[in-house]
N, C-alpha and C positions, 0 to 999 in steps of 0.2 A: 639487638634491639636498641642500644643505647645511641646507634646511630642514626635513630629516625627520630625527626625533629617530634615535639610532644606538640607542637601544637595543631600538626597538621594530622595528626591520628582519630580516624572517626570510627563510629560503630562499624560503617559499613568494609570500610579499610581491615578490621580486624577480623571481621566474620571471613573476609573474601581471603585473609590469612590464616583461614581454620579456625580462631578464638569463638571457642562458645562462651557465651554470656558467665555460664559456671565459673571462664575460666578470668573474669572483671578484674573479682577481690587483686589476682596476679599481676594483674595489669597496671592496677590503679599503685600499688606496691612498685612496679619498675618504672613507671612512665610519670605518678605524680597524679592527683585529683582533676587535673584540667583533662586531662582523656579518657575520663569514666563521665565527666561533665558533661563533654562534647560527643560522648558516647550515648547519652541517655536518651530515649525516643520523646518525643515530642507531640505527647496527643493534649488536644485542650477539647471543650466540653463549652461548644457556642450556643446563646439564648440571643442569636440574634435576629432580626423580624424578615428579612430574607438572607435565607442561608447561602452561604459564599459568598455574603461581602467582604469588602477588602475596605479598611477607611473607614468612614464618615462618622454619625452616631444615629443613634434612636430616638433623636428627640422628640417625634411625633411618634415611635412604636411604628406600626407596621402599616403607617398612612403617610402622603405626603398631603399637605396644606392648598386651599384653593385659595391663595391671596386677595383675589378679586369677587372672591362673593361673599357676602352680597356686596350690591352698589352700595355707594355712598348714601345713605336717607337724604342727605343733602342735596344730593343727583334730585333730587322730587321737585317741581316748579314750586316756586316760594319757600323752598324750603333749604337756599344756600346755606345759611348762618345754624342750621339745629341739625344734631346729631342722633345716633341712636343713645337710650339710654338706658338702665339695668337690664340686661335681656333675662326673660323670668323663665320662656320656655317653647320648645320648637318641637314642629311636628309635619313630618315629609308625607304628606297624602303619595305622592310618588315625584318622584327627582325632578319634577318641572314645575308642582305645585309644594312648598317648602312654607308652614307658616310662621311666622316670628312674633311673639308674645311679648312686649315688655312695657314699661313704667313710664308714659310719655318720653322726652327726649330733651338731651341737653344742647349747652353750646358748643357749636363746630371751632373752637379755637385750637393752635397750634402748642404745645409743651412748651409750657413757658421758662425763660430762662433761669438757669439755675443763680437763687439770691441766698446770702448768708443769712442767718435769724438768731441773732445774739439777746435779742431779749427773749429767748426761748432759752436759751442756755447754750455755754457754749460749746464751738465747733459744732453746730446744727445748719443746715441746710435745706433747703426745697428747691427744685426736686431733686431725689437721688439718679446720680448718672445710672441709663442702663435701666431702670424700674419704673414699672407706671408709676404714674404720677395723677390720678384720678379717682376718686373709688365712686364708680356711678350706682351702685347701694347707698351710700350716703345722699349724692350730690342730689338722686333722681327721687321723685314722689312718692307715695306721697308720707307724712310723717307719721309719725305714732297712730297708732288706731282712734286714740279719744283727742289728739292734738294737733298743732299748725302743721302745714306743708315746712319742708327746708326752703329759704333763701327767698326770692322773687319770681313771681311766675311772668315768664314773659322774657326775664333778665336771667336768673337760675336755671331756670327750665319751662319746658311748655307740655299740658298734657294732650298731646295729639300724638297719631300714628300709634297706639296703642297694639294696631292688630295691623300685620301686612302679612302678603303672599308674597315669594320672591321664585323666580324661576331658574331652571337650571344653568344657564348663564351669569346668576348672579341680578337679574333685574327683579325692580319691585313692580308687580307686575297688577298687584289687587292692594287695595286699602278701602276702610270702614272705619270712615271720618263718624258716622253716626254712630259710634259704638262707643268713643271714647266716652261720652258723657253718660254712658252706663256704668262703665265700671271704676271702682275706686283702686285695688291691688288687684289688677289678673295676677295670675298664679300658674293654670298651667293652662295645655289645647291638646284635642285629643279626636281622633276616628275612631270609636268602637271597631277592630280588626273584623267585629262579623257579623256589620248592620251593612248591606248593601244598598242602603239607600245615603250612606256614608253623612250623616249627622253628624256637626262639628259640637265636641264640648268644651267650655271655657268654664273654669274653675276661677272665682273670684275668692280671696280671702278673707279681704275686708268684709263684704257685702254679707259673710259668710253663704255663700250659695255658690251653687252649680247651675248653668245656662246649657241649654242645647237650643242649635239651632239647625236651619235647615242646611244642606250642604252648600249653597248660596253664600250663609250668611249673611241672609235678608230676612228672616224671620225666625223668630223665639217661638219655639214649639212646647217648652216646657222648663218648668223650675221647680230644683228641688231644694229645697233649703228655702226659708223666709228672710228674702233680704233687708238687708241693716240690722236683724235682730239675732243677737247668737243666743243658745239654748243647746242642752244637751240630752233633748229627747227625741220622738220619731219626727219632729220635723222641724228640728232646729240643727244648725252647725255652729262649731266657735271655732273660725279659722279652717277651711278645709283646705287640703293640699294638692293631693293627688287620684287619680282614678287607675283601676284594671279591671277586666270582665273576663268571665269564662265565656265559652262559646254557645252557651244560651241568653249572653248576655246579662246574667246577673253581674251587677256592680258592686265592689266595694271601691271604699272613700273611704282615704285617709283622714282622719278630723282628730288635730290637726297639731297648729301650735299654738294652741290654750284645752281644747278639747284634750284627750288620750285615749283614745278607741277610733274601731275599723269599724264602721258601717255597712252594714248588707243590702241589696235594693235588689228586685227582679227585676226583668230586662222591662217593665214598662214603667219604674221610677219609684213602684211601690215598698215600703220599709219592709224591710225580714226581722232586722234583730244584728244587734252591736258590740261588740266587745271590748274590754280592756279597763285598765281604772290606770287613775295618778298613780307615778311612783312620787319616792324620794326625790327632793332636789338635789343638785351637786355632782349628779351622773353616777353615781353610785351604786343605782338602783342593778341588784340580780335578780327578782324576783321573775318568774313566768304571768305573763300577761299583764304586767306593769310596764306604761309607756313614760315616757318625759319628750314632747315634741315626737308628735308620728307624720314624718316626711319623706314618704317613700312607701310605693307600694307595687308588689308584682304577684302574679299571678304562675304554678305551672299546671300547663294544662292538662296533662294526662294525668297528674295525682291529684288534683285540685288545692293544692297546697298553696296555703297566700303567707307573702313573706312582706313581713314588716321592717321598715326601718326604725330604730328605735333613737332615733338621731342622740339627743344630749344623753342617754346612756352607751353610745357607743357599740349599739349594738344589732344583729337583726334576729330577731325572730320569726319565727314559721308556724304554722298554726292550717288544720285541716278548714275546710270553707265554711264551717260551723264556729270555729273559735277556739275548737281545742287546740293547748299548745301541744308542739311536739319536737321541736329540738330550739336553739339559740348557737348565737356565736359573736365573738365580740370583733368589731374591727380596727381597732387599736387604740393605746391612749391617747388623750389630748398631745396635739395638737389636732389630732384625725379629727372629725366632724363630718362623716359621709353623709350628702343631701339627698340623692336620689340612688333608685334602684330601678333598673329594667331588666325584663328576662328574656333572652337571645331563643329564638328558635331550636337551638342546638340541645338547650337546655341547663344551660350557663348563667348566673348571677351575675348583672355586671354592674358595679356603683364608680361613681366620682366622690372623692374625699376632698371637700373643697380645703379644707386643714392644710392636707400636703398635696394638694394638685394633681393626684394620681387618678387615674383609670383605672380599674381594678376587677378583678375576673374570678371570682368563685365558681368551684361546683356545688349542689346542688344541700351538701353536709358541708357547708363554710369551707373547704379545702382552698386555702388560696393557690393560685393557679397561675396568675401575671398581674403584672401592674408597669403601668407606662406614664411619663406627662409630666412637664417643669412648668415654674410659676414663670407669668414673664405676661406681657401686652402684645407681644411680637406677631407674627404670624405663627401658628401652631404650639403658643404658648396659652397655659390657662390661669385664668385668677376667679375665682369664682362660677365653674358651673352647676348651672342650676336645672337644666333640662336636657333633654336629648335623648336622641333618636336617630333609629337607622333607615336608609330608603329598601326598595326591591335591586339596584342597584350593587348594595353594599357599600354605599357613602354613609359616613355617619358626621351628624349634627349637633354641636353642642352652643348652647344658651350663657350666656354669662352674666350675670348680675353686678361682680363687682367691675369686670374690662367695661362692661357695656355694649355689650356685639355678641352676633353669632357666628359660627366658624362652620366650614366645609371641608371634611378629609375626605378623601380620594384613597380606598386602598392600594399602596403598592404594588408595582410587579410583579409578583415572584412571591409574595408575604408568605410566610407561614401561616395557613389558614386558622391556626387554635391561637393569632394574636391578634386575630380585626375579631370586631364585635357584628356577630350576627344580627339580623334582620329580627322581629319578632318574628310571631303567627302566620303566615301569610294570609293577608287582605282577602276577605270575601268577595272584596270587589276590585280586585290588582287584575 
């Protein structure tokens, strides 16, 4: 034995010389640790979004990015010099009708050259190579609830294009110029999955109210919440955020971030009855039914179980459609700050942690499951989302508030299907 070279000696070399594995410890003894090394089987254990790749990474998970949609807002006649600005919130009536919700729009300018800031202190810069350089949550409208706008209107930003439709090409294809001067903070837009006359709902913050309109979006059918006036009884909001319904169309509403309780409504707008009280400040809070910022709400449907985001405490809870709680679970410390929640067809929890950029996939008892998504401005990168949604397709949308844009992923090839995020409910009206 001593005249065969040790390094050319492999598992399979020894088996095919009768060595059974038993007989290693022997091996490794005459030939030395490099041919028990070069002996050992080589099984690895992949979580990758399609199986048998070779190469590249996951930086979008199990999507590839549509760089080109939507058009530029700029693309819009008179509208070369202004860009999009905080995107608040998107919703795919289906892959050719895509709506985009956000805070008027800024200026279209180019990233500006990187300059030293020594009376800031030193070795400081603006901007950093490689990172946005932007945060269109600050830059975009409008400011404090009881105070000024930021910067110049006109020069800063301008509050139009509030509400577009963009199709699946990526063009804007619908805008509702008379809509901007209704609202102060949109917030989110919404189809009830199982009103077939397909009713658009837009959720303002500010206004504290909820709008429905017709599927048009040419006329206000109905309002609940007294706008400009917050309260926290059957017909006031402070801050609402978000909506889900069962399939007789009862709503709940998240309210919100001042409020802290889930509001019940039957499917014709009428109050049922609300839940939840202030917790502790600080995020702190473990208590059952104690909210701090409730931004995020979903619905599943077979058990009627509505799951709350409990944002500044970190956490979400679940509660039958009456209010009783019935489990919690936390989704990480700070930095984490998950905004929103939507629940997959499948039956899957899935949240974006705007904190740490992730995508993120519970089942239905907080088991985390997956999570995908890096900070960045780039294409397929996130910094703030704030909404989203899936189409009948399996494209999914997400909103961003701090980039200022909405994004289009395209599921891969070949994906591992338990890593794209399912479709809701399907549409009564798809």
């Amino acid at each position: 034995m001593g005249s065969i070279a040790k390094s050319k000696v492999s598992r399979r070399a020894l088996m095919k010389c009768g060595i059974a594995s038993a007989a290693l410890p022997l091996v490794s003894k005459l030939l030395g640790p490099t041919a028990v090394a070069e002996a050992a089987p080589k099984t690895e254990t992949s979580y990758v979004a399609v199986p048998g790749q070779v190469g590249g990474q996951d930086v979008c998970g199990a999507y590839d990015v549509d760089p080109n949609w939507p058009k530029p807002l700029s693309s819009l006649p008179g509208n070369e010099k202004w860009t999009w600005g905080s995107a608040e919130s998107v919703f795919a009536e289906d892959p050719d009708r895509v709506f985009i919700l956000q805070r008027g729009e800024l200026p279209a300018i180019q990233r500006p050259k990187a300059v030293d800031l020594p009376q800031l202190g030193p070795s400081l810069g603006f901007p950093i190579g490689r990172l946005p350089w932007r945060d269109a949550t600050s830059a975009s409208p409008p400011g404090p609830l009881d105070g000024p706008n930021h910067g110049t209107e006109d020069v800063d930003w301008r509050w139009q294009h509030c509400l577009v439709a963009v199709n699946s090409k990526g063009d804007i294809v619908e805008t509702w110029p008379e809509l901007d001067k209704m609202f102060r903070r949109p917030h989110a837009i919404y189809i009830n999955p199982y009103d077939k006359d397909k009713y658009v709902w837009i959720v303002d913050d500010y206004r504290h109210a909820i709008f429905k309109f017709t599927h048009d979006i040419k006329k206000l059918v109905l309002t609940i919440g007294v706008p400009n006036q917050p309260g926290e009884d059957d017909k006031h909001f402070y801050r609402p955020t978000y909506l889900a319904w069962l399939p007789d169309s009862t709503m709940f509403v998240a309210d919100g971030y001042v409020n802290t309780r889930v509001v019940k409504f039957d499917k014709n707008g009428k109050y049922l009855m609300a839940w939840g009280q202030k917790g502790d400040e600080g995020g702190k809070e473990t208590r059952p039914g104690y909210f701090n910022s409730v931004h995020g709400i979903a619905v599943d449907v077979p058990t009627g179980r509505v799951f709350v985001n409990d944002r500044n405490n970190h956490r979400i809870q679940v509660f039958d459609e009456n209010g009783k709680f019935l489990n919690m679970w936390r989704v990480g410390d700070p930095p984490s700050d998950v905004h929103l929640i939507i629940m997959a067809a499948d039956r899957h929890l899935w949240a974006h942690d705007r904190g740490t950029n992730k995508m993120i996939k519970y089942d239905l008892d907080g088991h985390l499951l997956y999570s995908w998504g890096t900070w960045g401005d780039f294409p397929g990168g996130f910094w703030g989302v704030h909404g989203m949604h899936v189409d009948q397709a399996g494209n999914l949308y997400v909103a961003e508030v701090d980039n200022g844009r909405a994004q289009k992923f395209i599921p891969r090839k070949g994906a591992n299907p338990n890593m794209l995020m399912n479709p809701g409910v399907k549409p009564v009206w798809s």
